[in-house]
C-alpha positions, -999 to +999 in steps of 0.1 A: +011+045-129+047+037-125+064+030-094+081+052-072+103+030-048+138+045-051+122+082-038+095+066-016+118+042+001+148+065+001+128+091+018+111+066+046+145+053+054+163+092+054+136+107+076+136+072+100+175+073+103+177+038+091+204+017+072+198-010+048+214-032+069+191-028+097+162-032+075+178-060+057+181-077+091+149-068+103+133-081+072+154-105+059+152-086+024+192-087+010+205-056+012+216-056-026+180-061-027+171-029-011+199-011-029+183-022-062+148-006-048+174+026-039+179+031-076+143+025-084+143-008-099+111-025-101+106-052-073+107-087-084+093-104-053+061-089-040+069-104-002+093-089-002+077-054-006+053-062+015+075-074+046+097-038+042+064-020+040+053-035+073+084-026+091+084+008+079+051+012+088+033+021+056+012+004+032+021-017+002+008+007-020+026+038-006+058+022-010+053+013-044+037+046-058+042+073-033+006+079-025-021+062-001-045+040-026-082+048-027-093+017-026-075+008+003-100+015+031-128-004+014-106-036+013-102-031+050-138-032+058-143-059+034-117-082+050-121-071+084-151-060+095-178-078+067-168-111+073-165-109+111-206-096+106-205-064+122-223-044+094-248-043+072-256-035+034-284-020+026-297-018-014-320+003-028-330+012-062-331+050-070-358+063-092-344+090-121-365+111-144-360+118-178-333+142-173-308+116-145-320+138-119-331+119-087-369+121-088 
């Protein structure tokens, strides 16, 4: 999967009415930085894509690739909601027969 800054970003920031400058200030990100991401060049410094992602509003992962990752809500729960002990996991073997089919 190759990244898709320079549309994602370039679309955020068209649709949102907002300069490089102001995100650049806002983020503290170097506008020649930002330009860079523009032209889709590959990010260097992964703080930095995450700090722009959070001002824009989106996820590290849509910025990067243009869609929301699946993987994404099951970190959540992990970090927020399993450690804090407000669920529980349940196991249970399932029987098959011969063919895979549940029995």
């Amino acid at each position: 999967m190759s990244t898709q800054i320079g549309k994602v970003f370039s679309q955020i920031i068209k649709e949102r009415r907002y300069t490089l400058k102001e995100i650049s200030k806002a983020t503290g990100v170097p506008a020649t930085t930002l330009a860079e991401w523009q032209a889709n060049r590959t990010p260097k410094n992964p703080n930095q894509v995450k700090s722009v992602a959070q001002f824009l509003g989106v996820s590290l992962h849509y910025l990067l690739f243009g869609e929301e990752d699946s993987q994404e809500p099951i970190a959540k729960i992990m970090k927020e909601d399993f450690f804090s002990g407000t669920f529980e996991i349940n196991i249970k073997r399932v029987h098959t027969n011969k063919k895979g089919e549940k029995s």
